[in-house]
N, C-alpha and C positions, 0 to 999 in steps of 0.2 A: 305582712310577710315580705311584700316588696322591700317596702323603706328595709325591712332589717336589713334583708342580703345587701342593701347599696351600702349601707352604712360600715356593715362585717366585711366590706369586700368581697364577698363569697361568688358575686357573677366575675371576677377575676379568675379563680378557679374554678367555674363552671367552662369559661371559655377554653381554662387551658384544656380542659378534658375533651370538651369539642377537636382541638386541633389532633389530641393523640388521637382519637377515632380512627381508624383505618377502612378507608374506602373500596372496596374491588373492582366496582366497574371500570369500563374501558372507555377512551374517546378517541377510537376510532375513524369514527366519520369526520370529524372535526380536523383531525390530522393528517386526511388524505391530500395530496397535494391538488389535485381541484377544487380542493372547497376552504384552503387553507387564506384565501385572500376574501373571505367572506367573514373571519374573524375578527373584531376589531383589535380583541387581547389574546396573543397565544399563548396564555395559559390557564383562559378561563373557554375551559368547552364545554358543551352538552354532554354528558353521559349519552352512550349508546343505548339506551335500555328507557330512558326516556325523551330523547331526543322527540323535536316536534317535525313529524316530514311531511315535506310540501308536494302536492299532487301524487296523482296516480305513478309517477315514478319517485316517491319517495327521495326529491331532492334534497338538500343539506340547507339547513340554516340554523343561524347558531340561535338556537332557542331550547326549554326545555318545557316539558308539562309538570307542574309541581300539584301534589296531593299530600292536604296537610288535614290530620284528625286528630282535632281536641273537642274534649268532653262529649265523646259522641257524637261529632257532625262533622262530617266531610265537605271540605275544600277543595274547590279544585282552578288553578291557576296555570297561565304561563309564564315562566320569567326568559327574556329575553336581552340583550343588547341595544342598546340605540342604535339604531341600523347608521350600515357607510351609505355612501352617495349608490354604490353599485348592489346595496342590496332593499332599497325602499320598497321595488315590486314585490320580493320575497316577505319584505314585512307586511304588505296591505292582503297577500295570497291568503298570508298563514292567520291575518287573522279574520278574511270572512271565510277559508274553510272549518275554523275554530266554533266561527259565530261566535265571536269575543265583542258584546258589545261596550267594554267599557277599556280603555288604556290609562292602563296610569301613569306617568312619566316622570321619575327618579331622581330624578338627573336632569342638570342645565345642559345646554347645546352647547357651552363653550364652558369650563373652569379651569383657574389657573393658566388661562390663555393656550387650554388643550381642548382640541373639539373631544366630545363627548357623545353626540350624539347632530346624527346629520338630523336637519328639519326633513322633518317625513307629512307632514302638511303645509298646506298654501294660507298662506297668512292676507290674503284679503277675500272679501266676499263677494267680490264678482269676479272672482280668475280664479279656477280650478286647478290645481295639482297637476299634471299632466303625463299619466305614467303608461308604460307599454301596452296593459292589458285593463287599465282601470282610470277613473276620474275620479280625485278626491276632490268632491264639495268642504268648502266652510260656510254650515247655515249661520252658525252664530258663536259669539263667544262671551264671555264675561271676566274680568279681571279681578280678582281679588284681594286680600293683603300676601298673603304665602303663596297662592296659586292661581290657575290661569283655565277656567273649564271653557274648552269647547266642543261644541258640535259639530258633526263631520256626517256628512251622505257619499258612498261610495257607490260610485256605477260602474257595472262593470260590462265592454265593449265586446254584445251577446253572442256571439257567432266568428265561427272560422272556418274559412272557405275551402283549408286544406281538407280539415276536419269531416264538414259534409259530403265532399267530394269522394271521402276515404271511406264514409258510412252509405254512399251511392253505390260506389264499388261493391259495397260487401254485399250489395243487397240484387244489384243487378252487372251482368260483363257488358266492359265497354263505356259504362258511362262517361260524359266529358274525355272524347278521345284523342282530342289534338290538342296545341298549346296554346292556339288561336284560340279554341273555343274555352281551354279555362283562363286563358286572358280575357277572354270577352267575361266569362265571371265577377271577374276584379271591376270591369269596366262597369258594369250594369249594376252591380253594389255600388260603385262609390258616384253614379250620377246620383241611385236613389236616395242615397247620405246626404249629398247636396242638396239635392231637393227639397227633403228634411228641413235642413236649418234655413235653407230660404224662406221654407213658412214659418220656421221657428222666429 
């Protein structure tokens, strides 16, 4: 059935019917001028309706969740952009709130001498990735003829002092009540971080 339609040309007219298709949704968020420099292509946005949002405030990235059903079995995927320089942490957020263990990647980093997609992992294996709220590990990798699989461990740097401090409050008046003492905060984590990698 395939070979005939290649042969009939018939996916030529499949696709034009595709483009006539009329879409409704809106992309909104995509087009808000805050979130407008986290696009790599402006004219390729998320749908509002299935837009993928990042944390409890429902940040903007250009991603979408895709849900496809053939022959009875539901699929369920994200597609995304090859992230810019300024938006890697939004990529590694969205995909362990996802729990996406597997990335496929599309697309070269550079074609036709256009960047395509920023490197969003660390290409040796002793120097981790180095990003705001996360450490991308590369356990390993393997090269192949067409593609390139690797493995990647993501840690993510477990605590925030604002955070606690904000959940002390809630719970009792007064905690940490001067600036000294949530300086000394800061001080008394980052000796015992040191500490850490000294035994490490």
């Amino acid at each position: 059935m395939l070979q005939k339609k290649v042969l009939n040309y018939e996916i030529f007219q499949e696709f034009m019917d595709l483009e006539c298709e009329n879409l409704s949704d809106e992309f909104n968020c995509g087009n808000e001028p805050c979130n407008r420099d986290k696009n790599r292509y402006r004219d390729i946005l998320p749908y509002d309706s299935t837009r993928v949002p990042l944390g409890e405030s429902n940040d903007y990235i250009n991603a979408s969740y895709i849900r496809i059903v053939n022959s009875g079995e539901e699929y369920f995927y994200i597609a995304t952009q090859g992230p810019l320089p300024d938006t890697i942490s939004d990529f590694w957020q969205m995909v362990l709130e996802n729990q996406a263990n597997v990335i496929a990647m599309m697309t070269r980093e550079i074609e036709d001498g256009t960047v395509k997609c920023h490197r969003y992992w660390p290409i040796s294996l002793k120097k981790p990735l180095e990003l705001k709220y996360f450490r991308i590990f590369l356990e390993n990798y393997q090269i192949l003829q067409y593609f390139i699989i690797r493995i990647f461990k993501v840690v993510e740097k477990t605590f925030n002092i604002k955070n606690i401090v904000t959940q002390m409050r809630e719970h009792r008046c007064g905690m940490i009540q001067t600036k000294e003492q949530y300086h000394f905060c800061y001080k008394i984590v980052l000796e015992v971080l040191q500490k850490i990698l000294t035994l490490d």
